[in-house]
Structures are given as structure tokens and as C-alpha cells.
MARLUM-536567 format. One record per residue: x negated, y negated, z negated of N, C-alpha, C in turn. Coordinates in steps of 0.02 Angstrom, whole numbers, padded with zeros to 5 digits, always signed. Layout:
XYZXYZXYZ ...
//
This chain:
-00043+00059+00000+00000+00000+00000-00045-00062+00000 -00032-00125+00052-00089-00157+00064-00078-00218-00025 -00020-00230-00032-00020-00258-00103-00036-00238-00158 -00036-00176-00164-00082-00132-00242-00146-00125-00216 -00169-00146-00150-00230-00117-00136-00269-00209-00139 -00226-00253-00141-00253-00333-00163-00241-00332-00209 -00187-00310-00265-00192-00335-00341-00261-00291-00374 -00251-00247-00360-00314-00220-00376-00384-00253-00357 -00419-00267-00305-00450-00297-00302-00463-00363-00335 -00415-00397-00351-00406-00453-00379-00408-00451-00454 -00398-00392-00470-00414-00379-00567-00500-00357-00558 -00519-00326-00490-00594-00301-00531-00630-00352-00515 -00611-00390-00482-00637-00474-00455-00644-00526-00516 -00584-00503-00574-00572-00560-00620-00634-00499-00670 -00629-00460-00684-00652-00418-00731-00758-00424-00732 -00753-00416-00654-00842-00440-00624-00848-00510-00669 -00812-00560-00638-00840-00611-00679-00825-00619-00746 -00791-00613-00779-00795-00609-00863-00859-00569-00881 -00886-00513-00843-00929-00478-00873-00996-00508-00864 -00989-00535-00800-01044-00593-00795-01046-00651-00844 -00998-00679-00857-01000-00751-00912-01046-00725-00982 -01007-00659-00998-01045-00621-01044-01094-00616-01052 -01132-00590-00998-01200-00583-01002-01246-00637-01010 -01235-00691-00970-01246-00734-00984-01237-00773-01029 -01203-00776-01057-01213-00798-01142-01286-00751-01171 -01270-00674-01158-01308-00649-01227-01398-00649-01170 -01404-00723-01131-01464-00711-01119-01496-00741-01145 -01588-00712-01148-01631-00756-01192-01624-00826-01186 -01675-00851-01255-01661-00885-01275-01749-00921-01229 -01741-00998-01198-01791-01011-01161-01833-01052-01198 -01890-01086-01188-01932-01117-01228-01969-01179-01202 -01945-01213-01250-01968-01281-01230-02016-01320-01273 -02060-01374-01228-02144-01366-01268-02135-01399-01321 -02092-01392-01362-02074-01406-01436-02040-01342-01468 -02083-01313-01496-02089-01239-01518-02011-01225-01578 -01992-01288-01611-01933-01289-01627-01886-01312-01596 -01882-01328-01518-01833-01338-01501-01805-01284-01425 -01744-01258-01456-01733-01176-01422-01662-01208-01366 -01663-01191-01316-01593-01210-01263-01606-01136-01233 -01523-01128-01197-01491-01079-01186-01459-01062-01115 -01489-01046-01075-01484-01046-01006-01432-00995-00967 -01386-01019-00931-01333-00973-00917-01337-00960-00845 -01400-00967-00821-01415-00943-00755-01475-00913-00754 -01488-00867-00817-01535-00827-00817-01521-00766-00751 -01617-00751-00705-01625-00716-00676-01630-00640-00692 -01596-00590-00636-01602-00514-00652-01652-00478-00692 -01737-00531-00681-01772-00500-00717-01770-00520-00794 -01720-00575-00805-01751-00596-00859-01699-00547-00911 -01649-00536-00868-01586-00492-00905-01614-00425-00936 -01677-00411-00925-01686-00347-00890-01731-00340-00952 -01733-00390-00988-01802-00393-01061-01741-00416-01131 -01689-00405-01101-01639-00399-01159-01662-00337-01204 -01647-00351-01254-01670-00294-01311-01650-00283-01374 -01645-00218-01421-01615-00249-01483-01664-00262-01529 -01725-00279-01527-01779-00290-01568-01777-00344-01617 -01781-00365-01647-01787-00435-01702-01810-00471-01663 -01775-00552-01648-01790-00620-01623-01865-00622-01641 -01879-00648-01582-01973-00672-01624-01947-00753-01595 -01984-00790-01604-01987-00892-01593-02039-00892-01595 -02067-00909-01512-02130-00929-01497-02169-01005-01510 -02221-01016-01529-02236-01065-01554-02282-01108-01484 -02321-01130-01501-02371-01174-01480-02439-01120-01448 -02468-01138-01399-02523-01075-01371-02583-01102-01407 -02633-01027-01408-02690-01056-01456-02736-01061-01385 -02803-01078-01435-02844-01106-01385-02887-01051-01345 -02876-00985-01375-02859-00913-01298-02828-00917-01257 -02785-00965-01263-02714-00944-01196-02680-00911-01240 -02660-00862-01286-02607-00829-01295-02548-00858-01336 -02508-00832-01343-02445-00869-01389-02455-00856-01446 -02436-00905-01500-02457-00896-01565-02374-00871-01571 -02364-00826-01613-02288-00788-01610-02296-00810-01703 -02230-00832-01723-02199-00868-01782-02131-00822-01798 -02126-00770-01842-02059-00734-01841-02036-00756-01927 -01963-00732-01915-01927-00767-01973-01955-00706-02037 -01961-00728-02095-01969-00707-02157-01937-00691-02212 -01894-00648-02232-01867-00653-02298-01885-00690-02371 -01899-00748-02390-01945-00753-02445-01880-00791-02496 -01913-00779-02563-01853-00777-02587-01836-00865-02619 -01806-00876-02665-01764-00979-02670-01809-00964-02755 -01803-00895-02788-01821-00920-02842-01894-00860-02872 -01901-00875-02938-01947-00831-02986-01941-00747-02961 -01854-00755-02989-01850-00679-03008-01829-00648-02942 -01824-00675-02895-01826-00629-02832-01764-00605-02823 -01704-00643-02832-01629-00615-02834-01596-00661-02773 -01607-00705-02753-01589-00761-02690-01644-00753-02649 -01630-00708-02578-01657-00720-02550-01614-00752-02474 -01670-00799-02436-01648-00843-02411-01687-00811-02339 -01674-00834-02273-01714-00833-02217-01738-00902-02211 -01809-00915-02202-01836-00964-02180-01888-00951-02141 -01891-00983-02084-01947-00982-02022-02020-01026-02047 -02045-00988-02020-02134-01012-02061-02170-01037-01961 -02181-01096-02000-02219-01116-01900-02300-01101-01908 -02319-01052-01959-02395-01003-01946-02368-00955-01917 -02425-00924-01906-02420-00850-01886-02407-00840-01964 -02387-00766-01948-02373-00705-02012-02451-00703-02032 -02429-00699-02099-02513-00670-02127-02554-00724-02127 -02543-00803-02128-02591-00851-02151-02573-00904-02206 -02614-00907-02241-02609-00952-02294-02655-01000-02293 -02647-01042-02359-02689-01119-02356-02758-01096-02392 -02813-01135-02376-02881-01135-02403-02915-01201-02401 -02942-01209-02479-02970-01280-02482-03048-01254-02476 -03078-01296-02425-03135-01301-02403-03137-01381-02392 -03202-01404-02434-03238-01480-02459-03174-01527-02483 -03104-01515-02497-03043-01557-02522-03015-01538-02471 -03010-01493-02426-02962-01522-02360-02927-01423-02349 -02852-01442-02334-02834-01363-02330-02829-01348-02259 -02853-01271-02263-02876-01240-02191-02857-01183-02196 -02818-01158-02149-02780-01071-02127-02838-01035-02121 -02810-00971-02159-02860-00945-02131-02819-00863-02161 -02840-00817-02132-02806-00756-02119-02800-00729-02202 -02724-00718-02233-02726-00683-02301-02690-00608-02290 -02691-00544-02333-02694-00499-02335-02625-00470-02385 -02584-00538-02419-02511-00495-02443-02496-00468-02408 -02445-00436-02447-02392-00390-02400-02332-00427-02414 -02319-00503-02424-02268-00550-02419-02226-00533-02456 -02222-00492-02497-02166-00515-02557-02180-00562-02590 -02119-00581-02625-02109-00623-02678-02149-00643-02728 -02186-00564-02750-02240-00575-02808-02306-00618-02799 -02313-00574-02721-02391-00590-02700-02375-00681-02668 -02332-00675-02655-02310-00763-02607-02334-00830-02683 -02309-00781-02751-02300-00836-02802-02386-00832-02836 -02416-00785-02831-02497-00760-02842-02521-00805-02801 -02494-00800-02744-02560-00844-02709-02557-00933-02715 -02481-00955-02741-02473-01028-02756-02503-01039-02811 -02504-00991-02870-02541-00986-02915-02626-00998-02911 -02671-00933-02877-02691-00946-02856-02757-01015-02809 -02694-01032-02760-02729-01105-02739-02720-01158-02781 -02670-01158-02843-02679-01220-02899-02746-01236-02917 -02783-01153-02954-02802-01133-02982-02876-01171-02942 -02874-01160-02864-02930-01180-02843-02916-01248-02838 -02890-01289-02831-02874-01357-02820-02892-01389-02865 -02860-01362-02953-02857-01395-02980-02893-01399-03042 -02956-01312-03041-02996-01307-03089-03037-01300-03047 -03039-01243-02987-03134-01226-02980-03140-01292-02944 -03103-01318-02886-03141-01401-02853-03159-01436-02887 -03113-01449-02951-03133-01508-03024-03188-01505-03058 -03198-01436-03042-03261-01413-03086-03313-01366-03053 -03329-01394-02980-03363-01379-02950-03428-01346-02969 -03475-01379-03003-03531-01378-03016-03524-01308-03095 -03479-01326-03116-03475-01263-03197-03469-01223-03137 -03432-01215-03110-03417-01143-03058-03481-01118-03023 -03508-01169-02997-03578-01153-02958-03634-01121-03002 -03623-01143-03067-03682-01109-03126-03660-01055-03136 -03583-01050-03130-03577-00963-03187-03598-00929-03123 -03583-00942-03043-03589-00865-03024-03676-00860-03030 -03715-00922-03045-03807-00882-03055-03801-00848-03124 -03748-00845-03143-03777-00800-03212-03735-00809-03280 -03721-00781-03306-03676-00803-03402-03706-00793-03445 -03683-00819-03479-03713-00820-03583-03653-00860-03614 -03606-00788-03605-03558-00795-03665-03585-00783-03748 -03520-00831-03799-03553-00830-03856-03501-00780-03887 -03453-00758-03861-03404-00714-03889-03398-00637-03838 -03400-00563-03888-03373-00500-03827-03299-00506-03884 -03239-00486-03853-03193-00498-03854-03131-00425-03849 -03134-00395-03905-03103-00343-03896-03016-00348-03899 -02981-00330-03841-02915-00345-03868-02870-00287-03832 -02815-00295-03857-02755-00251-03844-02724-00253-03740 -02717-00189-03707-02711-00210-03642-02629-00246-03644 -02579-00232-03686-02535-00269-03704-02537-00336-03641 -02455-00316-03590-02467-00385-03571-02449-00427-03577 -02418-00435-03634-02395-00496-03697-02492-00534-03716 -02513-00510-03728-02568-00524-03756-02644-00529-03725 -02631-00600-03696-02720-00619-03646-02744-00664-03688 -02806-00650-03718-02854-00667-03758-02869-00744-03724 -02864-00747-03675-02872-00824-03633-02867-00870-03631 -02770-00856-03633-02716-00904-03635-02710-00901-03723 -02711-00858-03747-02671-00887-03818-02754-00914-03862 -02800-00882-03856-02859-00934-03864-02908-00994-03834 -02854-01003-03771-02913-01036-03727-02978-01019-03706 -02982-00988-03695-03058-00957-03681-03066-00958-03601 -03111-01010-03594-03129-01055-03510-03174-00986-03476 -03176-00993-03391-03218-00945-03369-03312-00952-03418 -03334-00889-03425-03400-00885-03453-03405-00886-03524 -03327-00907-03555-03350-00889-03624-03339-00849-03671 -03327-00801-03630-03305-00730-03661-03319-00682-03624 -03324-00626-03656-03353-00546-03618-03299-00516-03651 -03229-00500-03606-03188-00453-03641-03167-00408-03600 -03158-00356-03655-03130-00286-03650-03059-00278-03657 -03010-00256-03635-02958-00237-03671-02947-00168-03642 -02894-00122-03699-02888-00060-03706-02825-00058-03741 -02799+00023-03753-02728+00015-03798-02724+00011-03878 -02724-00027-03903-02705-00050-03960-02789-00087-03976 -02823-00089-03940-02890-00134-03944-02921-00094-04013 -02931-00041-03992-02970+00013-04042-03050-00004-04033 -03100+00001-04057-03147+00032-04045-03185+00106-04075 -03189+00158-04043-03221+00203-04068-03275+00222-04102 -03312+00257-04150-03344+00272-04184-03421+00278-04120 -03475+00251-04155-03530+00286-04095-03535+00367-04112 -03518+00418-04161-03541+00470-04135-03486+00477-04078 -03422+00459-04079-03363+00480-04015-03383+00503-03947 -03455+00467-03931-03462+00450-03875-03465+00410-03838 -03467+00399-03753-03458+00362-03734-03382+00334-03719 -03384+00289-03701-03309+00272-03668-03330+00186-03646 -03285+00151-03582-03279+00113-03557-03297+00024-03641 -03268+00060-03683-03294+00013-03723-03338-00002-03746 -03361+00043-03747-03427+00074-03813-03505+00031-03752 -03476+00052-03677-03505+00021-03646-03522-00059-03637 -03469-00075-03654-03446-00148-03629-03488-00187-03689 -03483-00149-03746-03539-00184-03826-03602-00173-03828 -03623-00098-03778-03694-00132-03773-03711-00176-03728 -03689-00169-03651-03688-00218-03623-03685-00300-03656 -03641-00322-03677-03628-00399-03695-03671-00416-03769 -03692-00344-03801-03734-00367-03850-03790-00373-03854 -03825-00340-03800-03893-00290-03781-03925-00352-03740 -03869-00351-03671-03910-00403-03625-03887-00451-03633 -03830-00481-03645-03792-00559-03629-03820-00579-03701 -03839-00531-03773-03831-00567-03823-03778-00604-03854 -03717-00604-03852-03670-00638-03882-03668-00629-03956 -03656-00681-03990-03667-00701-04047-03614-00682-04115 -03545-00661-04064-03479-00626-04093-03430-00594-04067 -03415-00536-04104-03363-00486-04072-03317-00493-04125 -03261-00501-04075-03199-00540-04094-03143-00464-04085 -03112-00415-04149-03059-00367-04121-03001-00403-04129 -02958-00419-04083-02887-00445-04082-02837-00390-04092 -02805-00377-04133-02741-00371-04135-02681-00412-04129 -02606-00366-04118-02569-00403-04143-02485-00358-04149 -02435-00397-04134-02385-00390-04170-02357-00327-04127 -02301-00310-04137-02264-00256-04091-02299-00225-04059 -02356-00180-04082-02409-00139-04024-02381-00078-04032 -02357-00063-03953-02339+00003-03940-02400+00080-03963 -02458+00033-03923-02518+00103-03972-02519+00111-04036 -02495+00053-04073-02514+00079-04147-02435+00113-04167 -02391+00085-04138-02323+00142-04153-02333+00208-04120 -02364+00208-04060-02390+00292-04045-02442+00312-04100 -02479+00307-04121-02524+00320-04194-02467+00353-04250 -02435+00300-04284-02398+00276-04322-02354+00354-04320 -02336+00367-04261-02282+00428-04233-02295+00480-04227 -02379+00514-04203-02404+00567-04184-02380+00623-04243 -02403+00672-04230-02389+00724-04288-02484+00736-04308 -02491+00763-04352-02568+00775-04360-02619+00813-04305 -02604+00833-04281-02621+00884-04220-02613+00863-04150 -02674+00832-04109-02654+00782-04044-02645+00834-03999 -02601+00814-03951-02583+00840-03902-02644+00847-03845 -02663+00881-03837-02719+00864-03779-02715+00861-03720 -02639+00859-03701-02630+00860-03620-02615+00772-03634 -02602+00740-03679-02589+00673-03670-02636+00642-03695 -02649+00597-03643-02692+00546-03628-02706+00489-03690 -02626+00462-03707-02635+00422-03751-02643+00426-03838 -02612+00502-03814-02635+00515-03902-02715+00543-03916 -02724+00562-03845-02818+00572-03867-02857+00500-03882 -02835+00448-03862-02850+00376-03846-02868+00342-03937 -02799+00332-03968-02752+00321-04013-02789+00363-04089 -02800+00414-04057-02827+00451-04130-02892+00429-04142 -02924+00374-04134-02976+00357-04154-02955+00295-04195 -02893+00293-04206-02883+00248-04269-02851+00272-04323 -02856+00358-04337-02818+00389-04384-02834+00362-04426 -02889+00333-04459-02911+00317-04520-02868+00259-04537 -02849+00221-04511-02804+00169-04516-02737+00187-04523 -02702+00253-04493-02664+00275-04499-02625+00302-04579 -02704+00353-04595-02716+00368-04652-02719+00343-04722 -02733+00260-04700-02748+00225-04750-02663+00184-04768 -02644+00198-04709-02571+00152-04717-02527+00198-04746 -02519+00263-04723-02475+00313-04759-02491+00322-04832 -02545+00315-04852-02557+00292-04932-02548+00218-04955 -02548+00183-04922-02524+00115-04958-02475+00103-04952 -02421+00114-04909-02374+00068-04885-02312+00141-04864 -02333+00201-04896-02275+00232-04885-02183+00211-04905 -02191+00174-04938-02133+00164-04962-02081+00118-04936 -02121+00063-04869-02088+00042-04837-02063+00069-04782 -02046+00030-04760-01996+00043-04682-02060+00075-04629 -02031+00121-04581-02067+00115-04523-02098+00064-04480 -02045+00014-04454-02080-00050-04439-02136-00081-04487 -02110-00090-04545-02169-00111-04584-02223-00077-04605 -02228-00028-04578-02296+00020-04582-02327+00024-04534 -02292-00013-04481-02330-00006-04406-02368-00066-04425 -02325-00128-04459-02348-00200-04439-02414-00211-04491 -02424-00163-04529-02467-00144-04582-02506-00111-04566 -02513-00049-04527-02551-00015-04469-02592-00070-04422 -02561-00101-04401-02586-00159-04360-02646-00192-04372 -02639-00223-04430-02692-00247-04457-02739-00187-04470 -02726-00142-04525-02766-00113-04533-02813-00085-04490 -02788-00061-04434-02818-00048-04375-02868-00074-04340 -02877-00137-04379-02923-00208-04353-02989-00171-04407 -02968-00187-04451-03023-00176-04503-03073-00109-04483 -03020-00053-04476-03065+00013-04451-03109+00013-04416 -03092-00042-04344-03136-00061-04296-03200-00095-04304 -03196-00132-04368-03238-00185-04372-03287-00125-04409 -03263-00080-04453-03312-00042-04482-03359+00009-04419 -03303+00005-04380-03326+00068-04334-03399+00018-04279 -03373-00016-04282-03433-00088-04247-03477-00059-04263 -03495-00067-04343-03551-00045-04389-03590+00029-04378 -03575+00058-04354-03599+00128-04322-03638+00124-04287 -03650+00078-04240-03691+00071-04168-03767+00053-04205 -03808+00062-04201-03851+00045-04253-03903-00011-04226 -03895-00021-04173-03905-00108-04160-03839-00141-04154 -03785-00132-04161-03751-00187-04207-03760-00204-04267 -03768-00148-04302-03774-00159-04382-03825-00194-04394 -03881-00187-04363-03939-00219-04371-03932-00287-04362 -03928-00308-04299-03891-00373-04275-03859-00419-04343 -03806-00381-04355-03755-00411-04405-03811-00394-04498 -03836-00372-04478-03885-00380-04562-03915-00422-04574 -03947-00450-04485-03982-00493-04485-03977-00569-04473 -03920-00544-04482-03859-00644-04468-03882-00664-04389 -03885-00604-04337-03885-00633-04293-03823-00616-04258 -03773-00584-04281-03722-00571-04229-03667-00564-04301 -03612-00577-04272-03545-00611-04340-03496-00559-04275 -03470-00518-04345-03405-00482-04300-03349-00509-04353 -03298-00524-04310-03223-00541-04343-03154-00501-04315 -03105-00512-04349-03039-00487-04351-02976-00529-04327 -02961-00524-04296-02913-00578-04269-02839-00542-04252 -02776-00597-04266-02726-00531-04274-02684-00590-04255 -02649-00577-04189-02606-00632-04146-02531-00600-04167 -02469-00631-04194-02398-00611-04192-02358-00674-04146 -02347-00643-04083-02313-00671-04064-02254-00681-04067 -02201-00652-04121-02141-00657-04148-02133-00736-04154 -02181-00749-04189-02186-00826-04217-02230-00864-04208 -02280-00838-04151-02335-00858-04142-02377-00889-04183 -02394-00848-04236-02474-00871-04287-02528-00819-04261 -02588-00843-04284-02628-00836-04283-02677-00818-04343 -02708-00768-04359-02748-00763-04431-02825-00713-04406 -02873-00759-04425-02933-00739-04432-02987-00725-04496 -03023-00688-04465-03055-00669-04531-03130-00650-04502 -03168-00654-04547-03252-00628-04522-03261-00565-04594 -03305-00533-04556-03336-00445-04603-03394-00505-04630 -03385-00466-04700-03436-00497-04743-03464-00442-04777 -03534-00440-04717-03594-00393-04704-03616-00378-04792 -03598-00329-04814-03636-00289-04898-03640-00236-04879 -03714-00229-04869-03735-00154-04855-03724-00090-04885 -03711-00114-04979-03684-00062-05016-03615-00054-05014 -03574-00091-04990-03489-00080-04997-03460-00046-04922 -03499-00064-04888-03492+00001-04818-03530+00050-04812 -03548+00093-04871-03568+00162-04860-03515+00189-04863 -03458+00183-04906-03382+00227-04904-03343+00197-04833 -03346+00255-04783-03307+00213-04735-03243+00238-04736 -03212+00236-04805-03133+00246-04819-03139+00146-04869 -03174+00136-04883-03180+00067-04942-03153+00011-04924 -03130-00032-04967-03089-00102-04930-03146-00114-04908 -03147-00179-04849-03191-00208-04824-03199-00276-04855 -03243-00306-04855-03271-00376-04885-03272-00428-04823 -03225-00486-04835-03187-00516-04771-03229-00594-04805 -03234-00656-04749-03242-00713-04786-03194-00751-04731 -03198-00808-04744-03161-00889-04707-03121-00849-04664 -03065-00807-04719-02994-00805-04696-02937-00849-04657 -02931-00869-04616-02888-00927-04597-02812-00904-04557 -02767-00962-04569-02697-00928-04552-02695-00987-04507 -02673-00972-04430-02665-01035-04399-02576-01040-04364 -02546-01088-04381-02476-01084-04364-02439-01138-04338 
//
């Protein structure tokens, strides 16, 4: 029939071009030599149709001085701290560069996050850090890397409530610290261990003049102590660690049985300081050191509940540390609050 054989024609006639308008809309997007400014061309060519794709938008930038395109793709990064708003925002670097101060002046240069949130806020951190201490203080910076002579080794809890740094101020070079769990130190017959190292080191060669054991409040190692049964487990790590402050343990379950658990920990705590300071005394160039008023070991015990502070120095009597169960002899006790 020559009329169903024109209406027909006339629907796949209307149908061709709608499918054309279509396409043309969903064609790329073209580029103009203002790398943020994107127009939309509806007479894109067969080939260009032909690089349609479902890949993630890239936004080409500005060409480098290879000839090639510097390619700028969008980023997830997040509006705040805790990483709960995250926003899309377009970055006009390439991926993977950050700022660098070289002589006052900032310069890109290739960084190695993996662009989260954490590492994005590390590295603002970070370049403060260079901006606004090592440039300021150019020249202190240039001395420590020929060499240190700290006057403090610095034993403290790995606790990450608790950086010997920040809550004492302690500037690059003036401290040699260690931290460990519950900031124990072991006996020298024990052996070696990562600490035992770190005191001859900073006492031997750097010479430092005081070893400082920090404790402090809510320490999970000394409530693992506090908890063990008499008999360590030897497949765990932390109770092999931990049992080198039984004596402190020992000494609290006789004094202080009658209180609370918490308060036997927070009593443990301290005590735990003291053990260490005796256990110092073992190394037999410490002891020597400290007989000879050339090296001062102290006790230091941070609660951040309320944030005080209380120090104390071992007051070296050669006859009152032969019992190494004996109170210890403490001087210029101080409570700082």
C-alpha cells in the first residue's frame, strides 16, 4: 500500500533524527585554550563519536613544555577533619603534586600519597612545619643534620595519647627518645632489646646528661600487667613484653590490695616508674655514670585526665639499692599543674 509504505517511512525518518540530536548531545566535550573553560559541540564528527566511552571524564589542562597534555582529573577530597563530607573538587595540577618551599618560594614537585584524607592533612601539616619552623630556623636545622648532643634519653610510653614532645616541649635535638609499651625498661641481665640499645647508644656516644622514664595515666600495658595471671603466656607478645615490670606488679598487690582495680593500676603506674629507674642501675656504666654525678636519671609521670605533671630525680645511695625490692630515695619532687 503506497500510504503505509510513506507513513512508515516518515516515522523512521522522524526516529533517524531524534537519534541523531541524541548523540549529539552525549558528544565530547571540546577544549578551549582556557583549560577551565569547556563548550559543547553538536556537530561533532564520526570519528570523534567513535572515542565515546564509559571511562571517568578526564579535563585537559594546559600542554607542558614536551608537547604533551598535562591531564587534571577530578578528586574526591574531603570539606572536613574527620573525613565524613566528602565533596568533588577539580585540582588544575596534575594528580600526585604538591607544594615545596625552596629559598621562600613554593615549587611542585612530584609527592607519593595515596590521596586520602589523612595523607592530604599530613602533608598541610607537614609544609607548615617547613614554612614555619625549619625556614625560620634555618641555620638550627643546618647544625643538627652535622651532628647532636642531646642533654636528655627519654624513655616513654608508645601510648598515642602520650608524645614526650608536645606535652614537654622538647625542640628537634633535644632529646634521644625511645618509646615502648608502658615505657618499661628491662633489667641488663634480660638481654638485649631495642631499648637497652637505645641507653647505650645515647649514654655511651651522645653522652646525655639525663634519662627521663615517663609514665602516665590510663596505660593499657600496665592494666595488661595488672591482669596477667602468674604464668606468661608465651605465644603473646605483650605479656612477654610487660613481665619485666612484675616487680612493680608485686609490689602493688602488697600495698594497695585493698583498693579498687583501677586504683591499683593508677598505683602500678607509678610504681612501675620507680622499678625502671632501679633497673637503669643494672647497666654498670650507668650506675657508674650516676655515682659519679655525671648522669641524673628521673621519674616523670604525665595524667592526662587533668593534665598534671609530677617529677622526681633517684637519689643515688649506694647502700639503699642493694635490696632491689627497697623504697627508692627520690629528691626535688615537683607537682606541675
Amino acid at each position: 500500500n503506497p500510504i503505509s509504505l510513506l507513513s512508515s517511512l516518515s516515522l523512521l525518518s522522524l526516529s533517524l533524527s531524534l537519534s541523531l540530536s541524541s548523540i549529539a548531545i552525549l558528544a565530547p566535550t571540546s577544549v578551549s585554550k582556557d583549560p577551565l573553560s569547556l563548550r559543547t559541540s553538536s556537530n561533532s564528527s564520526s570519528s570523534d563519536l567513535q572515542r565515546i566511552s564509559l571511562n571517568p571524564p578526564r579535563i585537559f589542562g594546559s600542554k607542558l613544555k614536551s608537547g604533551k597534555i598535562e591531564q587534571t582529573q577530578l578528586r574526591l577530597l574531603t570539606a572536613s577533619n574527620n573525613c565524613s563530607d566528602l565533596t568533588a573538587k577539580a585540582s588544575r595540577k596534575p594528580l600526585g603534586l604538591t607544594e615545596e618551599l625552596k629559598n621562600n618560594k613554593l615549587e611542585s614537585v612530584v609527592e607519593t600519597d595515596d590521596g586520602s584524607c589523612l595523607f592530604e592533612d599530613m602533608k598541610r601539616r607537614f609544609l607548615s612545619f617547613k614554612k614555619h619552623k625549619y625556614m625560620e630556623n634555618l641555620e638550627h636545622y643546618q647544625n643538627l643534620a652535622k651532628g647532636q648532643a642531646p642533654k636528655f634519653m627519654v624513655i616513654s610510653c608508645a601510648d598515642s595519647r602520650v608524645c614526650p614532645s608536645t606535652i614537654l616541649g622538647f625542640q628537634p635535638g633535644e632529646a634521644f627518645i625511645v618509646r615502648n609499651i608502658a615505657n618499661l625498661v628491662p633489667s641488663f641481665e634480660r638481654g638485649p632489646s631495642e631499648t637497652n640499645a637505645a641507653l647505650e647508644f645515647s649514654v655511651n656516644a651522645l653522652e646525655v646528661e639525663n634519662i627521663l622514664v615517663v609514665g602516665h595515666s590510663c596505660c593499657g600495658g600496665i592494666r595488661a600487667l595488672m591482669s596477667m595471671d602468674d604464668e606468661v603466656e608465651k605465644s603473646s607478645f605483650i605479656q612477654n613484653w610487660v613481665v619485666v615490670g612484675r616487680d612493680a606488679r608485686l609490689w602493688t598487690k602488697a600495698a594497695a590490695s585493698k583498693l579498687s582495680f583501677d586504683q591499683q593500676c593508677k598505683h602500678c603506674e607509678k610504681e612501675s616508674i620507680n622499678r625502671s629507674l632501679l633497673n637503669l642501675l643494672t647497666y654498670p656504666w650507668i650506675e657508674e655514670k650516676v655515682k659519679n654525678g655525671i648522669l641524673s636519671v628521673h621519674g616523670g609521670y604525665y595524667d592526662f585526665v587533668d593534665c598534671t605533671f609530677e617529677k622526681w630525680t633517684l637519689d643515688y645511695k649506694e647502700d639503699n639499692l642493694k635490696e632491689k625490692h627497697g623504697r627508692i630515695s627520690v629528691k626535688n619532687h615537683l607537682f606541675w599543674s
